[in-house]
PQR file with spaces between the fields and no chain letter, atoms N, CA, C, O and H, PARSE charges and radii, in Angstrom:
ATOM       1  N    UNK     1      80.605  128.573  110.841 -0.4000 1.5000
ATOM       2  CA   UNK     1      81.683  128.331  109.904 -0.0000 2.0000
ATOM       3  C    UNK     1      83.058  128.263  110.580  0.5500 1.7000
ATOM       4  O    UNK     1      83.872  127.398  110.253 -0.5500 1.4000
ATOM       5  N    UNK     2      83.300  129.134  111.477 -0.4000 1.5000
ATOM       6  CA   UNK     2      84.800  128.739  112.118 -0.0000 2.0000
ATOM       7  C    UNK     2      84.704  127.902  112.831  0.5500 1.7000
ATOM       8  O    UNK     2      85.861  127.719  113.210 -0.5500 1.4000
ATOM       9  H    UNK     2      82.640  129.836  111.743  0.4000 1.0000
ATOM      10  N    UNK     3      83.908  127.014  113.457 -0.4000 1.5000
ATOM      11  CA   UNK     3      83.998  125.633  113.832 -0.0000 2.0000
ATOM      12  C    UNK     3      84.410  124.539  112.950  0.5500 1.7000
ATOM      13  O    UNK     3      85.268  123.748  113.341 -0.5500 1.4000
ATOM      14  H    UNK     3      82.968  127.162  113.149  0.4000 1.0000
ATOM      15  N    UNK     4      83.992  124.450  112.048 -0.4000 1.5000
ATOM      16  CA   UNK     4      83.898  124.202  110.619 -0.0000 2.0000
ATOM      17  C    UNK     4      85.353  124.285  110.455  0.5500 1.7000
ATOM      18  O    UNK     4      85.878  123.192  110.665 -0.5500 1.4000
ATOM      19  H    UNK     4      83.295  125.093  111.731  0.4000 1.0000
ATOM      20  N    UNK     5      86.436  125.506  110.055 -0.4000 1.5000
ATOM      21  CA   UNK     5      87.616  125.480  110.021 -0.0000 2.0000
ATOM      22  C    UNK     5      88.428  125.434  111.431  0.5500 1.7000
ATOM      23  O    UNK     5      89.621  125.729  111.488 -0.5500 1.4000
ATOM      24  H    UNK     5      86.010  126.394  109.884  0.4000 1.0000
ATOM      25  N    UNK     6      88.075  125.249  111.955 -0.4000 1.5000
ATOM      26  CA   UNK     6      89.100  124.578  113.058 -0.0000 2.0000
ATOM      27  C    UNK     6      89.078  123.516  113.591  0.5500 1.7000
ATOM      28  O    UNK     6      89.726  123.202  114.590 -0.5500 1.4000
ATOM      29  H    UNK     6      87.106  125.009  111.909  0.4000 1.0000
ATOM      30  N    UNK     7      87.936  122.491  112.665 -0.4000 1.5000
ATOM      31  CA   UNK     7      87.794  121.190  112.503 -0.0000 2.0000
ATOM      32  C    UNK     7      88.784  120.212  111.425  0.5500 1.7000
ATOM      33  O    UNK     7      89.424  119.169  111.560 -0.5500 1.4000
ATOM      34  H    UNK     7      87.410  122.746  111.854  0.4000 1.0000
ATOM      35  N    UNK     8      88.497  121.249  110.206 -0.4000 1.5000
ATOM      36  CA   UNK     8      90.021  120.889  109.183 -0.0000 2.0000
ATOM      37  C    UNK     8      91.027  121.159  109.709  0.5500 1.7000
ATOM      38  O    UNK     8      91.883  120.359  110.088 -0.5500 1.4000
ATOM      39  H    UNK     8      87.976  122.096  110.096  0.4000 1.0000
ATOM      40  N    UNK     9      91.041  122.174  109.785 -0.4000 1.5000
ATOM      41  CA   UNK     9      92.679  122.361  110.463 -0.0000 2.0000
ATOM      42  C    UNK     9      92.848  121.185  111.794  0.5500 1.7000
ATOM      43  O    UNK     9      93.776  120.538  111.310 -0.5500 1.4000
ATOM      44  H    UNK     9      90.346  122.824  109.477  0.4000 1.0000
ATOM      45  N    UNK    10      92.654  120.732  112.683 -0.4000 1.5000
ATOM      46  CA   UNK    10      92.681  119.918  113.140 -0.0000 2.0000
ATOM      47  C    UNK    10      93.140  118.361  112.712  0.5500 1.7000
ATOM      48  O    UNK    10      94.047  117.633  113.117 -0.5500 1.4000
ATOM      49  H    UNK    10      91.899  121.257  113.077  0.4000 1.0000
ATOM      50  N    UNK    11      91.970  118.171  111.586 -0.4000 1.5000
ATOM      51  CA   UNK    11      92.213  117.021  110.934 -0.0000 2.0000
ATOM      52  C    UNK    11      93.577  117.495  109.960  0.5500 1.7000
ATOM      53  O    UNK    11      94.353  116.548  109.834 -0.5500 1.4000
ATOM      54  H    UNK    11      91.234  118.762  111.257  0.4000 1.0000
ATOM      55  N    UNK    12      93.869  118.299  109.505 -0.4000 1.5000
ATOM      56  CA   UNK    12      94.897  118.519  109.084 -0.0000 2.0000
ATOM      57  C    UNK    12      96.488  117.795  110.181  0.5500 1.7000
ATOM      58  O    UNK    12      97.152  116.760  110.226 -0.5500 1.4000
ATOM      59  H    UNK    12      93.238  119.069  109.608  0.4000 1.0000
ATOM      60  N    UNK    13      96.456  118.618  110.615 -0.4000 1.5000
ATOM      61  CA   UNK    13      97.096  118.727  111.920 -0.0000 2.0000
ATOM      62  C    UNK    13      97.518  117.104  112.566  0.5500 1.7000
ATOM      63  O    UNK    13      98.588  116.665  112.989 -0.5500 1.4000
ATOM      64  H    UNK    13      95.917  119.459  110.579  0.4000 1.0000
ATOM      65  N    UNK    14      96.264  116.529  112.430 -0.4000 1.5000
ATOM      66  CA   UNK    14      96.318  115.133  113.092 -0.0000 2.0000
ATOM      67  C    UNK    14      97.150  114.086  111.922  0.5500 1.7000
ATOM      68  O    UNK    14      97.880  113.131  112.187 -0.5500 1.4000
ATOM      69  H    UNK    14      95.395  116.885  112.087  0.4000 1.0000
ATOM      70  N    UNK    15      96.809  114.560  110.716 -0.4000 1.5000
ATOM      71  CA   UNK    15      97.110  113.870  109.665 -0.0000 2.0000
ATOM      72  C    UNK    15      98.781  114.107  109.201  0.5500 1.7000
ATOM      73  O    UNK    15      99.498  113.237  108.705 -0.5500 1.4000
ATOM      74  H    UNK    15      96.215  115.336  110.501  0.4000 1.0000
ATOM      75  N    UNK    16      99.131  115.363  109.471 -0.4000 1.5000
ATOM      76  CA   UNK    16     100.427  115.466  109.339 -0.0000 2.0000
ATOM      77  C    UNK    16     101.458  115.297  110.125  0.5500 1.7000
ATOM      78  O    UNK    16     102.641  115.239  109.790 -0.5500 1.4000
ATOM      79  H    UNK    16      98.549  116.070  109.873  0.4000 1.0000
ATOM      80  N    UNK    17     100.736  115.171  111.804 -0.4000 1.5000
ATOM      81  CA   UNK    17     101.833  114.246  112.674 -0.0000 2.0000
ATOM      82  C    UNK    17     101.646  112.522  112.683  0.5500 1.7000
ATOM      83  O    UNK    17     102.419  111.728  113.219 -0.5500 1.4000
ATOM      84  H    UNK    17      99.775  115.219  112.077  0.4000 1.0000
ATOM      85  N    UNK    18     100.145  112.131  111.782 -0.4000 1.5000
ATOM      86  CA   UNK    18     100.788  110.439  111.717 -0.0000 2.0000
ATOM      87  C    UNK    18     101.729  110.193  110.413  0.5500 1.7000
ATOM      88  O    UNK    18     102.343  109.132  110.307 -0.5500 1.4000
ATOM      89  H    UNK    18      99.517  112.776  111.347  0.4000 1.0000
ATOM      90  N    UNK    19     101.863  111.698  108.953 -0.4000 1.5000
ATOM      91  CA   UNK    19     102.517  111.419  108.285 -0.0000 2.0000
ATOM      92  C    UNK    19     104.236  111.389  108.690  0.5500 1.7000
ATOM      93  O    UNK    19     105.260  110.839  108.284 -0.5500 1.4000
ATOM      94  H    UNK    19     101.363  112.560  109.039  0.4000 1.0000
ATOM      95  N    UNK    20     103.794  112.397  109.800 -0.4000 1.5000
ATOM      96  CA   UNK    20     105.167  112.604  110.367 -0.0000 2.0000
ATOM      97  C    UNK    20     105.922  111.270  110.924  0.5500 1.7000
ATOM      98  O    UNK    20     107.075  110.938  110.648 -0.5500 1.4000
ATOM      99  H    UNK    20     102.962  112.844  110.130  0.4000 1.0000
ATOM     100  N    UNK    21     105.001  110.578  111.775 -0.4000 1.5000
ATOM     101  CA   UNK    21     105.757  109.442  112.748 -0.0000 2.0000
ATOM     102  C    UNK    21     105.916  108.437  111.723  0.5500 1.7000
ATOM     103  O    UNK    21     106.800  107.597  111.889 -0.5500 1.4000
ATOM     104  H    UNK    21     104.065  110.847  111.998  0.4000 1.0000
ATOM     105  N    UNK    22     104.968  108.381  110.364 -0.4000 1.5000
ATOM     106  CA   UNK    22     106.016  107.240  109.319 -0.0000 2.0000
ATOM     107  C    UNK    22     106.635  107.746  109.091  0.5500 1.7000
ATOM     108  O    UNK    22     107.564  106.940  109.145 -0.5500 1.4000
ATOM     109  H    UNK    22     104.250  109.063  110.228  0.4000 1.0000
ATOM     110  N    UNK    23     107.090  108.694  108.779 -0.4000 1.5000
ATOM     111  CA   UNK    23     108.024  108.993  107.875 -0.0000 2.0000
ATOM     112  C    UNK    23     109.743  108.678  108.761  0.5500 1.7000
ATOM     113  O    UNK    23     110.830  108.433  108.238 -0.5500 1.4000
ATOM     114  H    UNK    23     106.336  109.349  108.735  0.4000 1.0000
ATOM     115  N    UNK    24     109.382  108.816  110.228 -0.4000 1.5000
ATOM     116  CA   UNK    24     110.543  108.757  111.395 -0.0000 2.0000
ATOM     117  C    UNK    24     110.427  107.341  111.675  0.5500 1.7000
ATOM     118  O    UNK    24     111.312  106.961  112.441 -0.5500 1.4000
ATOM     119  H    UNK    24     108.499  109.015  110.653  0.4000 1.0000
ATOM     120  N    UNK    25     109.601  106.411  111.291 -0.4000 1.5000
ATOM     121  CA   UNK    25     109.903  105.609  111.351 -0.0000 2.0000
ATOM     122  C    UNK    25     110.582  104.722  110.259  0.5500 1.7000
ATOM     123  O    UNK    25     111.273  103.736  110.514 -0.5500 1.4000
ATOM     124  H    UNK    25     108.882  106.720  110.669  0.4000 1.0000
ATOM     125  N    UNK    26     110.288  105.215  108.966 -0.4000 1.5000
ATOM     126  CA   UNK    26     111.035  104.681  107.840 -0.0000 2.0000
ATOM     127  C    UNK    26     112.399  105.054  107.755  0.5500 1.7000
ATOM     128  O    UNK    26     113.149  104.401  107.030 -0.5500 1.4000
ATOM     129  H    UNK    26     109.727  106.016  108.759  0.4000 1.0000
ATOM     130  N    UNK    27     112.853  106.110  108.464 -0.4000 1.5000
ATOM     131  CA   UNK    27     114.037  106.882  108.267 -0.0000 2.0000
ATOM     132  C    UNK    27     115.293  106.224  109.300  0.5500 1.7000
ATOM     133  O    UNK    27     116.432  105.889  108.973 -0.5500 1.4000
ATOM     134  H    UNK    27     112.244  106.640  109.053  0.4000 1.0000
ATOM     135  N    UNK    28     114.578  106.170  110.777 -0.4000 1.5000
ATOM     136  CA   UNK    28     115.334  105.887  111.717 -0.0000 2.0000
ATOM     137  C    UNK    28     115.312  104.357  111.901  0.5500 1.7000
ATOM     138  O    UNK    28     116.290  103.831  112.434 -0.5500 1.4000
ATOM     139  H    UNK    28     113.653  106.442  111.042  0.4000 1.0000
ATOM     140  N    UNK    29     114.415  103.709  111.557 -0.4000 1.5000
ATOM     141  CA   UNK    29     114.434  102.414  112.542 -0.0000 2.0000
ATOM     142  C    UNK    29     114.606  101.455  111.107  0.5500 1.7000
ATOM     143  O    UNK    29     113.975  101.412  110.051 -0.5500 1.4000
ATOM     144  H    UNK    29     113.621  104.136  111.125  0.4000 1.0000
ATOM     145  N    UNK    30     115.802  100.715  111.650 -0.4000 1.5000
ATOM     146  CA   UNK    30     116.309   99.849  110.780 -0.0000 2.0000
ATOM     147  C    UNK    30     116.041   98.391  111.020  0.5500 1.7000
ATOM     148  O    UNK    30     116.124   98.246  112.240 -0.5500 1.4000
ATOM     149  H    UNK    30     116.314  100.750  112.508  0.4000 1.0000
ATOM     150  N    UNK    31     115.806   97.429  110.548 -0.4000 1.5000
ATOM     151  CA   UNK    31     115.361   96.030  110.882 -0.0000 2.0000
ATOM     152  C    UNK    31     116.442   95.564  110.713  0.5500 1.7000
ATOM     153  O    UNK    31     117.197   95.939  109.816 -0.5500 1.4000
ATOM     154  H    UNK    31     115.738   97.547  109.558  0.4000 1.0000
ATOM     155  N    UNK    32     116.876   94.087  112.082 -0.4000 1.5000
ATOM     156  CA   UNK    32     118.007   93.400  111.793 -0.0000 2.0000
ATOM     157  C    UNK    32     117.618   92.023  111.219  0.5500 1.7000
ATOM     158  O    UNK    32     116.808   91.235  111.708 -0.5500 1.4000
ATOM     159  H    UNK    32     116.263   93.783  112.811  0.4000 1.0000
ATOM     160  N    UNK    33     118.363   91.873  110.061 -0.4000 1.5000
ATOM     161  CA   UNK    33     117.698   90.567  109.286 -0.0000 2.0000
ATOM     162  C    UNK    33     118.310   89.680  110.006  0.5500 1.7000
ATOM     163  O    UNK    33     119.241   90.177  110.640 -0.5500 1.4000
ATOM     164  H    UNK    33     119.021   92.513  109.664  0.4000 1.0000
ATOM     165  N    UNK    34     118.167   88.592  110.162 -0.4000 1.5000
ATOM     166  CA   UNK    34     118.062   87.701  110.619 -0.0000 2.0000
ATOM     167  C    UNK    34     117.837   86.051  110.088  0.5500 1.7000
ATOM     168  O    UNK    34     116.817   86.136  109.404 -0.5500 1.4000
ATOM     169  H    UNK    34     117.411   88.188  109.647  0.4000 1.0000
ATOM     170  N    UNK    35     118.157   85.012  110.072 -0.4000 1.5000
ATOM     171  CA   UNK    35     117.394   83.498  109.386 -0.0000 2.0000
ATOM     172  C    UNK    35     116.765   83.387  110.040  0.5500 1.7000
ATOM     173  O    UNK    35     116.798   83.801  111.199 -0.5500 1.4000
ATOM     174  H    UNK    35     118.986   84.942  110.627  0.4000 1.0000
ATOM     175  N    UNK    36     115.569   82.478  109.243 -0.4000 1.5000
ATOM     176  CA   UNK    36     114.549   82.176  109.448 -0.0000 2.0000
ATOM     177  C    UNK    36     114.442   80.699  108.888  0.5500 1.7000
ATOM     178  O    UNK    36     114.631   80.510  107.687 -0.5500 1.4000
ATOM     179  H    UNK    36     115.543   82.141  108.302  0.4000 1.0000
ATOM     180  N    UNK    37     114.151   79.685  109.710 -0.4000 1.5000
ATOM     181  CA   UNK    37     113.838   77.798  109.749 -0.0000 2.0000
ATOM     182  C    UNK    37     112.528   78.017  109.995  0.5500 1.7000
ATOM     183  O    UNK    37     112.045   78.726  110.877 -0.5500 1.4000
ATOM     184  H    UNK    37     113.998   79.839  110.686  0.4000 1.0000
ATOM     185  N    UNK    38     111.899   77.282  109.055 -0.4000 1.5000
ATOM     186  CA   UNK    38     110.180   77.011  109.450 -0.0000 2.0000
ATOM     187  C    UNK    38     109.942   75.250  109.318  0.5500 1.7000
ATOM     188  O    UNK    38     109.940   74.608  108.268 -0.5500 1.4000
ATOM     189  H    UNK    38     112.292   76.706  108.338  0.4000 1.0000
ATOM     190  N    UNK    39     109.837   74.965  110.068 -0.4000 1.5000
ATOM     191  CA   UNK    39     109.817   73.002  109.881 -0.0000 2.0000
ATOM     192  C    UNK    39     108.119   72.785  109.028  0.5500 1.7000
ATOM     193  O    UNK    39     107.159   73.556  109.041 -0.5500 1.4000
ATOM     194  H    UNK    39     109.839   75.487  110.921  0.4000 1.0000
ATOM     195  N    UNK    40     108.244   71.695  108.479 -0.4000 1.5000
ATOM     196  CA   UNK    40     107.241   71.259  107.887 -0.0000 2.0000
ATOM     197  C    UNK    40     106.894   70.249  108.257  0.5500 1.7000
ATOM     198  O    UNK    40     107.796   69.516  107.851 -0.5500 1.4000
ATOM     199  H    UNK    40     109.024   71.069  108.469  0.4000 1.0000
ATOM     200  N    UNK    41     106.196   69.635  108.767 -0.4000 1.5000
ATOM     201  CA   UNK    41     105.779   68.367  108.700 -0.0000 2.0000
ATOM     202  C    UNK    41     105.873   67.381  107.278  0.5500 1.7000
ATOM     203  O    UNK    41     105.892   67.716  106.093 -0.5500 1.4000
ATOM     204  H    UNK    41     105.463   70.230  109.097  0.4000 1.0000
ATOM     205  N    UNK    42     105.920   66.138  107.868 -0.4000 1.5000
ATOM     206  CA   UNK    42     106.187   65.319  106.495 -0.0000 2.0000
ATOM     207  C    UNK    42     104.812   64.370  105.525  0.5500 1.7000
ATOM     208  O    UNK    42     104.769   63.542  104.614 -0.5500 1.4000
ATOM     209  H    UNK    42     105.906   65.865  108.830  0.4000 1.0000
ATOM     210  N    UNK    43     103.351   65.497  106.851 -0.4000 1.5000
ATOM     211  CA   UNK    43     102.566   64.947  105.960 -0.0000 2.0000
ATOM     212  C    UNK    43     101.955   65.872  105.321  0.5500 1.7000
ATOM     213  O    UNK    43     101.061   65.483  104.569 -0.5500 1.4000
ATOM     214  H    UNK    43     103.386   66.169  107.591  0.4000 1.0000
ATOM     215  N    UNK    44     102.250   67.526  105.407 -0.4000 1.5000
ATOM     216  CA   UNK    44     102.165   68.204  104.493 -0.0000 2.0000
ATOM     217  C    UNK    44     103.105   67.838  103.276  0.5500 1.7000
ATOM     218  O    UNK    44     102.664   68.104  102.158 -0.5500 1.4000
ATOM     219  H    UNK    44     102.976   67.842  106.018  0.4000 1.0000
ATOM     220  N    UNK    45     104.346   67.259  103.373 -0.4000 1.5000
ATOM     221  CA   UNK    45     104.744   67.703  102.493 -0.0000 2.0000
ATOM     222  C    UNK    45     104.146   66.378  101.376  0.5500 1.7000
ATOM     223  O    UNK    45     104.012   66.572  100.168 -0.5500 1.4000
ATOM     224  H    UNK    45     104.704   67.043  104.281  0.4000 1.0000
ATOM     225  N    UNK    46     103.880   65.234  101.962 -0.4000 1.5000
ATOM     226  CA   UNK    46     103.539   64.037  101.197 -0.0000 2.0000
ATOM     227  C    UNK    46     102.528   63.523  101.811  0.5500 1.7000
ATOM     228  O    UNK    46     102.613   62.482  102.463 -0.5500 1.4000
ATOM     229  H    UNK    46     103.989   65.076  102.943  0.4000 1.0000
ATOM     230  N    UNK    47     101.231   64.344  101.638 -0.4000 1.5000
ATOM     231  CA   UNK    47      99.971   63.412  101.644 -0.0000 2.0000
ATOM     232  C    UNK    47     100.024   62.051  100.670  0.5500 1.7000
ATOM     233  O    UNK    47     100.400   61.898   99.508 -0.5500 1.4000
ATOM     234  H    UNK    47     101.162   65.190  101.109  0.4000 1.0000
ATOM     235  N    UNK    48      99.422   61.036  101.773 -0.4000 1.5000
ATOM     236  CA   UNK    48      99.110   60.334  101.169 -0.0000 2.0000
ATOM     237  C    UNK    48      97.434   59.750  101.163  0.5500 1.7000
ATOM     238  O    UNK    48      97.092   58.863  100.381 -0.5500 1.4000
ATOM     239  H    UNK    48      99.117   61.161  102.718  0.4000 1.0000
């Protein structure tokens, strides 16, 4: 049985430092917007 709990706790553990690194990543890291041009071709746009 204490293998057993120091298997949760573990998975615990693992689970609350990847909640951790989103959460530092939603907080700290900011995206720079930017434009965006996407060309189309003109036989997508008018199959014929």
């Amino acid at each position: 049985m204490p293998s057993l709990f120091r298997f949760l706790v573990f998975c615990a553990v693992m689970a609350g430092v990847a909640y951790g690194a989103m959460f530092a990543l939603t907080v700290y890291v900011d995206p720079t917007p930017r434009e965006i041009s996407v060309r189309i071709p003109t036989e997508k746009v008018n199959p014929r």
